[in-house]
C-alpha positions in Angstrom: -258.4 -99.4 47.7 -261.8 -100.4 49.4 -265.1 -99.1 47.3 -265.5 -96.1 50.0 -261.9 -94.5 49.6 -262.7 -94.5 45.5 -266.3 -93.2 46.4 -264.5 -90.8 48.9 -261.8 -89.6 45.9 -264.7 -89.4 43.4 -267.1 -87.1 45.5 -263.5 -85.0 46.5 -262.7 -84.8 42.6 -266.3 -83.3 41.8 -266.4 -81.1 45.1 -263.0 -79.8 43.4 -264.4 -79.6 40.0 -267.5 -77.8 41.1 -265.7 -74.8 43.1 -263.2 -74.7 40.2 -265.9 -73.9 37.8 -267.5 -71.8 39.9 -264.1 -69.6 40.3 -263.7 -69.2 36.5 -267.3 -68.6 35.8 -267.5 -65.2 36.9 -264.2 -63.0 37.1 -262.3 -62.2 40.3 -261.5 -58.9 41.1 -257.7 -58.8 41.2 -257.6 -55.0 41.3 -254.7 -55.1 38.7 -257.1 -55.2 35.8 -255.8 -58.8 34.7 -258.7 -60.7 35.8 -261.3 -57.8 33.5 -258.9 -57.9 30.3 -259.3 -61.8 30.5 -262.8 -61.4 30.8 -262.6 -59.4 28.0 -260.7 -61.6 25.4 -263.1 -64.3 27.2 -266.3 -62.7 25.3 -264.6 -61.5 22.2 -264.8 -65.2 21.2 -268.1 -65.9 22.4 -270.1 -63.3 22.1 -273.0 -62.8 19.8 -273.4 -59.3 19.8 -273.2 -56.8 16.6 -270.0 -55.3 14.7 -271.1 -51.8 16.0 -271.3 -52.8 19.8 -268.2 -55.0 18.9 -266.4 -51.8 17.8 -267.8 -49.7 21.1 -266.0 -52.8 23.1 -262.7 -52.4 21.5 -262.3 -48.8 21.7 -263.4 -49.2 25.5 -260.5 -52.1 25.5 -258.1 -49.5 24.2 -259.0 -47.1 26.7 -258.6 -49.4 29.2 -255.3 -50.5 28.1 -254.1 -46.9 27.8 -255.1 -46.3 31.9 -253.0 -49.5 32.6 -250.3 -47.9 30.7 -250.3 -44.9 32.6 -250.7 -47.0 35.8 -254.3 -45.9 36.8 -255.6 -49.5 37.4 -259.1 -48.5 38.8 -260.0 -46.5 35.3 -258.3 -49.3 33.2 -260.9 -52.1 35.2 -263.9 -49.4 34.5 -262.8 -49.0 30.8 -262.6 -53.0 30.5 -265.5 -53.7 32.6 -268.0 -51.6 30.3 -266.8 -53.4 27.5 -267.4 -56.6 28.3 -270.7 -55.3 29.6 -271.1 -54.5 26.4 -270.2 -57.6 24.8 -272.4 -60.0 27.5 -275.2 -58.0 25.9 -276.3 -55.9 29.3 
């Protein structure tokens, strides 16, 4: 392997890396309400907000959950995307 081909492999591998990142840095609207439940669970570990806000999250999580129950995906991707609004602190 000649010193361009690794440079070539190298700058493809960061390319990569960089679009990867940028994929899982902000969530993807699936409309199925996957993508805003693993948002969710996403902030509930890194988040720095208070126990009462924490407590307004979950009970937005468990409305969320019972929309995707009933099969209303657009209410459960509201429910779980003012939570984690809640939880990123806006």
């Amino acid at each position: 392997m000649t010193p361009r081909h690794a440079l070539i492999i190298v700058v493809c591998l960061i390319v990569g890396l960089v679009f990867y990142s940028e994929l899982h840095a902000r969530p993807q609207q699936d409309g199925q309400c996957l993508d805003d439940v693993s948002h969710y669970n996403e902030l509930t570990v890194t988040t720095q907000v208070d126990f009462a806000t924490r407590l307004q999250a979950s009970d937005l999580r468990a409305e969320g959950y019972h929309w995707w129950k009933q099969g209303d995906l657009e209410r459960c991707e509201q429910a779980y995307h003012r939570a984690w609004l809640l939880l990123s602190g806006h």
